[in-house]
N, C-alpha and C positions, 0 to 999 in steps of 0.2 A: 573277565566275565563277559559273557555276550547279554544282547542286546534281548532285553524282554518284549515279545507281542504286545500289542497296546491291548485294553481290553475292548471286549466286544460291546455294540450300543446296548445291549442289553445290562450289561452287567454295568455300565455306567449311572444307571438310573434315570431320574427327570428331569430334567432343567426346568427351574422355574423363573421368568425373569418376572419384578416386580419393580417399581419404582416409587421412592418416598421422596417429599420435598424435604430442601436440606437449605438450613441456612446460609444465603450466598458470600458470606464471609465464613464458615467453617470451610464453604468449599476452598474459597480461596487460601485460609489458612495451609491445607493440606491434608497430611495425617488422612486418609483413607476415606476419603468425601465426609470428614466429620465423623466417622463411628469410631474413632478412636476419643472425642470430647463426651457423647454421649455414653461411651463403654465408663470411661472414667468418674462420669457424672451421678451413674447409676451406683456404681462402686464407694464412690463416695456417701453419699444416700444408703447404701447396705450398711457401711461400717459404723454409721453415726445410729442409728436403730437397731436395740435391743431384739435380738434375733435373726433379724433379716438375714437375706444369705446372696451373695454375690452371684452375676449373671455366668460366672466363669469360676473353675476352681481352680487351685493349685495345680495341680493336674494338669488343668486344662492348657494352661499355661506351656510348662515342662512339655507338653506333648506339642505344643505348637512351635515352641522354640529346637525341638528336637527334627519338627519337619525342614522346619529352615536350615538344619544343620545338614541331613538330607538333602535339600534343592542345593545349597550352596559345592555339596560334594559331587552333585550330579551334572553342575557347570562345570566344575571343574575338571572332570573327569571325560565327560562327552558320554558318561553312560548310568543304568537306570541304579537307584538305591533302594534295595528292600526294605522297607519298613522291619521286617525281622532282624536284617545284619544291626541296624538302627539301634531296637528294642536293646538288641544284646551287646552291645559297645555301651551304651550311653544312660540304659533303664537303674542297672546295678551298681553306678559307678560311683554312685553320690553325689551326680552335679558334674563332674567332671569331663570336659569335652577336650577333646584334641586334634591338630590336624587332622584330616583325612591321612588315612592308609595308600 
């Protein structure tokens, strides 16, 4: 495969930076300045409450552990992964993940 154009500024969008305080022992702990205790936190608090609905679905999940499968095939390779080749190895497969190709 050759090597995909990066996209253009436009087509990247806006950066927004923002900054929140964070407890200096979450930081220290690790886990992602703390938003991995807070994601958890909330998640727990959805599950325990009649109806509530978690910050993140299943889905949400699945699709984010699919991009790492992606980044981790893009190290290793030295080149870009479509999100479509992606979709179609790993969307219909039941879960099922393999080497890269």
């Amino acid at each position: 495969r050759e090597r995909a154009r990066p996209p253009a500024d436009l087509e990247c969008g806006t950066i927004v930076e923002a900054h929140e305080k964070i407890d200096a022992r979450l930081m220290q702990a690790g886990d992602h300045a703390g938003s991995t205790y807070y994601e958890l936190h909330r998640f727990v608090a959805a599950a325990l409450s009649a109806g509530a609905k978690p910050d993140v679905t299943l889905e949400d999940g699945a699709l984010a552990v699919m991009m790492g499968v992606g980044a981790h095939e893009s190290m290793a390779t030295g080149l870009p992964v479509l999100w479509s080749d992606l979709v179609e190895r790993y969307a219909h497969s039941g879960g099922a993940v393999d080497e890269p190709a």
